[in-house]
Each structure stands twice: as C-alpha cells, then as structure tokens.
C-alpha positions as CSV (number, residue, x, y, z in Angstrom):
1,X,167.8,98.2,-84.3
2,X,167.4,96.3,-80.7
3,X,164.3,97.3,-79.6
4,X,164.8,99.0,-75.8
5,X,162.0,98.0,-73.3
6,X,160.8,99.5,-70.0
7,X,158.9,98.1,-67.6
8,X,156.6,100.6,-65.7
9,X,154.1,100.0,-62.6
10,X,151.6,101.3,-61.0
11,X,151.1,102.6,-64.8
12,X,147.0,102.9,-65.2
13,X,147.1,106.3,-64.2
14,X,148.3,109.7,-62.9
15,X,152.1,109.7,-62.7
16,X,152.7,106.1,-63.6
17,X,150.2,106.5,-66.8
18,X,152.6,109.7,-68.2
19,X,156.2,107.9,-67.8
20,X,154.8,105.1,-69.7
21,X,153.5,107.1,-72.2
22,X,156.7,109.5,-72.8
23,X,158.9,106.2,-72.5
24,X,156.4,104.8,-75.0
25,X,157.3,108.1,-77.5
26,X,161.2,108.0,-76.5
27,X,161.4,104.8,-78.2
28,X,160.5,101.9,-75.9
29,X,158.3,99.0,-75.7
30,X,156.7,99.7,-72.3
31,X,155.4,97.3,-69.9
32,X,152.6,98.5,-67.8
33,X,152.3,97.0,-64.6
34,X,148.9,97.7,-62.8
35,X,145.7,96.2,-61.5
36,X,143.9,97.4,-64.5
37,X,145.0,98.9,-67.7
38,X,144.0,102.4,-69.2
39,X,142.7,103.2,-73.1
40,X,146.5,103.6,-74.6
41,X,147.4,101.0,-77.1
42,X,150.9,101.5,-77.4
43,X,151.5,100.0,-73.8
44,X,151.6,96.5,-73.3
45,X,149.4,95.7,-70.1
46,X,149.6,93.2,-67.8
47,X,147.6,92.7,-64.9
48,X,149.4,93.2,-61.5
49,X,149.3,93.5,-58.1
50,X,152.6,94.3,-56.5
51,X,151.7,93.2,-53.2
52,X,151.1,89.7,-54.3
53,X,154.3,88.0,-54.9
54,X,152.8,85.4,-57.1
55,X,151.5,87.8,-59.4
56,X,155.1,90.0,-59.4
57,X,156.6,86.6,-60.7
58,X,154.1,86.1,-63.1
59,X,154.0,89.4,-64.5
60,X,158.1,89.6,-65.1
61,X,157.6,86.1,-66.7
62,X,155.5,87.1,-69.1
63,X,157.5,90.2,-70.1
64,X,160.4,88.1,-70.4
65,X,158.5,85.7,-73.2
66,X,158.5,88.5,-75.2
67,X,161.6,90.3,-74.8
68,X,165.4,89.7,-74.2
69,X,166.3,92.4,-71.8
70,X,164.7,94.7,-69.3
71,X,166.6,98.0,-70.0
72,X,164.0,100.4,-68.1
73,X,162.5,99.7,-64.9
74,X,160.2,102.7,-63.4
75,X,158.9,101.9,-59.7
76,X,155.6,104.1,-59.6
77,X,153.3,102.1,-57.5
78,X,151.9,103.8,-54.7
79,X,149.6,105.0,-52.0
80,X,149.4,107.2,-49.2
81,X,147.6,107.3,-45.8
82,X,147.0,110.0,-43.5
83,X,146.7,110.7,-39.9
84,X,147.9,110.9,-36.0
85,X,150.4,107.9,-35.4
86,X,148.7,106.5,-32.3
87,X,145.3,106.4,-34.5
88,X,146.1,104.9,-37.6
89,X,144.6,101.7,-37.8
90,X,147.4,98.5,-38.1
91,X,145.3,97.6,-41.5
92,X,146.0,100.9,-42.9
93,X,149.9,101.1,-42.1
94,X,150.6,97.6,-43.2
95,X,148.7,98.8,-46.3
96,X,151.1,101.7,-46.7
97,X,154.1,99.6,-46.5
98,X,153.1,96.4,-48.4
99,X,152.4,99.0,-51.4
100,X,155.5,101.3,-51.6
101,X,158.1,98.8,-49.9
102,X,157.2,95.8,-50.0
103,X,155.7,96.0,-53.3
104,X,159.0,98.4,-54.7
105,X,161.2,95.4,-53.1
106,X,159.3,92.6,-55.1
107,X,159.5,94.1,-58.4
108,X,163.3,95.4,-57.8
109,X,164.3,91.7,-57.4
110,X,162.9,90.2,-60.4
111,X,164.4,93.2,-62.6
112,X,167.8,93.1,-60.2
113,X,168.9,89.5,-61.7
114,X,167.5,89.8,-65.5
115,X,169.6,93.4,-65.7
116,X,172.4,91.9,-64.4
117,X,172.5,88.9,-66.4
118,X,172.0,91.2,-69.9
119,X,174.9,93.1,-68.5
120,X,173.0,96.5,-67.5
121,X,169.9,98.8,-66.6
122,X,168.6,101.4,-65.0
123,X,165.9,101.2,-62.2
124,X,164.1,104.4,-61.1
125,X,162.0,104.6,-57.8
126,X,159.3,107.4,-57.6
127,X,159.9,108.8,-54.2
128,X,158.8,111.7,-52.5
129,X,160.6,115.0,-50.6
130,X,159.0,113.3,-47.3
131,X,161.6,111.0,-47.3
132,X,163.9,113.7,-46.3
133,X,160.9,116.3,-45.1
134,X,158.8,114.2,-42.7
135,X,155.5,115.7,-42.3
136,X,153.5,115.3,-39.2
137,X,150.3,113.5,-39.8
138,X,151.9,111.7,-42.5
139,X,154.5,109.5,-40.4
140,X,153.6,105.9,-42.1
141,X,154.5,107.6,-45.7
142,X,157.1,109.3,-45.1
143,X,159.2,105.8,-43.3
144,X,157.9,104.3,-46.9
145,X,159.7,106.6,-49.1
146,X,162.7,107.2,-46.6
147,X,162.8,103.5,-46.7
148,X,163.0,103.5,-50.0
149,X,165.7,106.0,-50.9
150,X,168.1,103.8,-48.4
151,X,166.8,100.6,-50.5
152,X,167.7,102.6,-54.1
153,X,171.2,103.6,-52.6
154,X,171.9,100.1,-51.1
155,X,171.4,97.9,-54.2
156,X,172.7,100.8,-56.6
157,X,176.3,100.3,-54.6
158,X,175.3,96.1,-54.9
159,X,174.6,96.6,-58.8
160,X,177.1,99.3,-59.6
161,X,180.1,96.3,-61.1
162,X,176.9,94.5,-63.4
163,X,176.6,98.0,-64.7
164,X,172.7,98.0,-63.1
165,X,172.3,101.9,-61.7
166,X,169.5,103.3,-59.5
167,X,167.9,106.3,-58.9
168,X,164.9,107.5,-56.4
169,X,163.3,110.7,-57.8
170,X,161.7,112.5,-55.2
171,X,158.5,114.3,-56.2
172,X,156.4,117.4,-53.6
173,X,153.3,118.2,-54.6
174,X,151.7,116.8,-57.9
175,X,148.3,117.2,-59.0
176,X,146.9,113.9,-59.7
177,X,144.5,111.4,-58.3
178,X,146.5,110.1,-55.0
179,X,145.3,113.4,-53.5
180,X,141.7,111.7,-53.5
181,X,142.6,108.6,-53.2
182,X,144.5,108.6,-49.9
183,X,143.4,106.8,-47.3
184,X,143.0,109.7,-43.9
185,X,142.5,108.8,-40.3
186,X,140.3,111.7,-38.9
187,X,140.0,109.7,-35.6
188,X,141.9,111.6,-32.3
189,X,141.0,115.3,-34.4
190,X,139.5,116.6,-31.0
191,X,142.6,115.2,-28.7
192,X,145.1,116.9,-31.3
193,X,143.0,120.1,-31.2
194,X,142.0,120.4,-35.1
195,X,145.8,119.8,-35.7
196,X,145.2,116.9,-37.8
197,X,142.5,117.9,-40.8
198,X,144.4,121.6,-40.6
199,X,147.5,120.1,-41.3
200,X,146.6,117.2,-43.8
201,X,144.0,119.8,-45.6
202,X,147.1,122.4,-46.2
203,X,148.7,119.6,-47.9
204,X,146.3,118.8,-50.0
205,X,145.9,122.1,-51.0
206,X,149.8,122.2,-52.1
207,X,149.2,119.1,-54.3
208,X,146.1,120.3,-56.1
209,X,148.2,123.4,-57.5
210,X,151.6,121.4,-57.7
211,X,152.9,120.1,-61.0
212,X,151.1,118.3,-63.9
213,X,151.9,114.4,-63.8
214,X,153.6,115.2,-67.6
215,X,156.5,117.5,-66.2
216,X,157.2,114.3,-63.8
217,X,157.6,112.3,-67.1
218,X,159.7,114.6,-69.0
219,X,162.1,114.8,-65.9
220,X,162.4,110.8,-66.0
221,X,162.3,110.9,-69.7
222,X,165.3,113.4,-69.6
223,X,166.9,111.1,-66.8
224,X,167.0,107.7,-68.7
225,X,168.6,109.9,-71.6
226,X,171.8,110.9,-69.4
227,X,174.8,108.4,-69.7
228,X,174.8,108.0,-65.7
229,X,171.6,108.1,-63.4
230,X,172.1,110.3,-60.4
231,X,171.6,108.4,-57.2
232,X,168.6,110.9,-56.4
233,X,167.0,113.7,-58.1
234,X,164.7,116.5,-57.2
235,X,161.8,117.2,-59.7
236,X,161.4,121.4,-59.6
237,X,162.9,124.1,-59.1
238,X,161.9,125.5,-56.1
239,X,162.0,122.3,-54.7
240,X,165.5,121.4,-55.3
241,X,166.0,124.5,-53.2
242,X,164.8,123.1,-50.8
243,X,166.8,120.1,-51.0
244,X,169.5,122.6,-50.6
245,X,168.5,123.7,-47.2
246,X,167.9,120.5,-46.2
247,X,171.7,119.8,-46.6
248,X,172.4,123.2,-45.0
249,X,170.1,123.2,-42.1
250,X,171.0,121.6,-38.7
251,X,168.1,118.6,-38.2
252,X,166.5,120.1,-35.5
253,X,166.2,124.0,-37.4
254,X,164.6,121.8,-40.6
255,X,161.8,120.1,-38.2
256,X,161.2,123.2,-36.1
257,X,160.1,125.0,-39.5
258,X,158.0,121.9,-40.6
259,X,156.4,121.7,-37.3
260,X,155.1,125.7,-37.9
261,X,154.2,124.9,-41.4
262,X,152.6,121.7,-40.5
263,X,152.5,120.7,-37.1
C-alpha cells in the first residue's frame, strides 16, 4: 500500500495540532510544520518558520527526502492582531500579513510544483468568515484571509488540468489559544469612545464558547475523504447560515448589521 502523506503547518498546537493528529489516524504520514513541535510521536516535526523563505525551502526539502509525493497540504499557520486602523502599529500589520499571506503563499508554491509533478493533491487553506464578514477593529485580518480566499480560488483555476484542487475553509469562532495570543492595539480607545475594547472583547467572548479545535479537524478530515474539494467550505451549522445571508443580503444591509453588532 503507498503510504499517503500530508503536510500540515502551523501544527504545534490549537487547530493546526488536531488536523495533524486526525490526518495522522485517517491514515497519513503527517508533516508538521511549526516553530516548535508538541509531545505527539506519530507526527514527523520539522522546524519552521513560514515567514522565512529559507526555512520554507528547507523544510519541503526535507519532506521530500523521505517521501515521493505530497498528497495533503493543510495551510494552518496563523495569527491575528487587533485594533483601530489609524493606530495599528506598521510592525504589527506587516506581522499580520507576512504570517497568513505571505507565509500561506510560500508554502503553496513549494507544494504547487511537487503536486503537480506527481500528477495531483489537494491544498486546504484555514480561513476565516471575516474574509467575507469584515469586523471593525479587525481590518488587517480580515484583508489576510480575504486575501487568501482570492489566492485559494486563483491557483485552484491554475491547478485544476494537473489534477491539484484547493479549498479555503473558513472557520468563526473557535476556542483555542489565538484568542490569547492575539496581538490588540488599545491605543486611540478614548478617541473611538470605548468602541474599540467593547467591540474586540465581544469577540472574544464568541471565540471562547465557539467550537472545540477537534470538530475543525473532523470537518477537514471528512473533506480530504470527498472525491472533489469544494472551492470553500463553512465549518457549522449556524454559520453556514450565515454564509447564506451573506449571498442574500445587499453589501451595504450585511455591513449595517455588523456595524450594530460590532461597530
């Protein structure tokens, strides 16, 4: 039997951590991709930071020592910043981007060519209902995931004849570490009238009662099972509802709510 492997990053922990473990119980040799590893033996770790380009390279070399073929590629790594857009500092932003772009980018291409060369595979960005439901206060995140469902689309349509598919599942609230681990911007609190730490706090109240990082993996798990990726998927219920209203509501109805909610 050819062994299947799948190449996870941002895989020390939270989300990243359980679709490496239930890809490591479906069957495949996982890859975790990370600055540091965590205590799971059945994942092979390999030090990585995806904003270094160097160390991307590096890191998909070594894989490929050990295997033939990338089958699985799961685009986890990420982080999250907070705060008014005329206060967030320029380190902070570039941050945001160089981490959920940037980083996504660099890992796509070294999978892009291996897949297409083995004559298939499936590539799977963790993205976020902000891309489609900006939240105020969260302006710099929400352009990194929209950015990257255009990016997941784009080279799925590039890909589609090497039999390579894509597919950005976009995640709302999950309880795991990033809520305490984002970086916030409190500064310009008092010009915006409390609006910022109300808003961002509310948020952060969503995630800490929002799904278990586990029913994320099973929906990816059950993904990479289907014969054909869809180009995105909703993770929820109640949240592909409303990925229904976003389709249905005018633009300027869908902000007008998120502005009362959030704003």
């Amino acid at each position: 039997m050819i062994e299947k492997c799948a190449v996870v990053t941002g895989a020390s922990k939270g989300i990243g951590l359980a679709i490496a473990k239930q890809l490591s119980v479906d069957g495949y040799r996982v890859f975790g991709l990370a600055r540091s590893s965590a205590a799971f033996p059945e994942i092979d770790w390999i030090c990585c930071d995806v904003t270094n380009r160097d160390s991307v390279v590096a890191a998909f070399e070594m894989i490929m020592e050990q295997v033939d073929r990338i089958d699985i590629l799961v685009i986890n790594a990420g982080m999250g910043i907070s705060g008014a857009v005329e206060f967030t500092p320029e380190a902070d932003y570039r941050r945001q981007f160089e981490v959920n772009v940037l980083g996504a980018i660099a890992c796509a291409q070294q999978a892009a060519g291996r897949m297409r060369e083995s004559g298939g595979g499936k590539i799977i960005f963790i993205s976020s209902l902000a891309a489609i439901f900006p939240l105020p206060f969260q302006s710099f995140y929400a352009a990194s995931k929209a950015s990257l469902n255009a990016f997941s689309d784009a080279l799925g349509i590039e890909m589609k004849s090497f039999g390579v598919e894509t597919c950005t599942v976009m995640l709302n609230d999950v309880k795991t570490e990033f809520t305490d681990n984002r970086v916030k911007t409190a500064m310009g609190d008092d010009v915006y009238q409390g609006r910022i730490a109300a808003s961002v706090s509310k948020m952060e109240r969503s995630e800490q009662s929002g799904m278990s990082a586990e029913q994320v993996a099973e929906t990816v798990g059950a993904l990479l099972a289907r014969r054909r990726l869809p180009a995105h998927k909703i993770v929820g219920i109640s949240n592909e509802l409303l990925g229904l209203l976003y389709r249905l509501l005018p633009t300027n109805c869908m902000l007008w709510i998120l502005a009362k909610i959030y704003g």
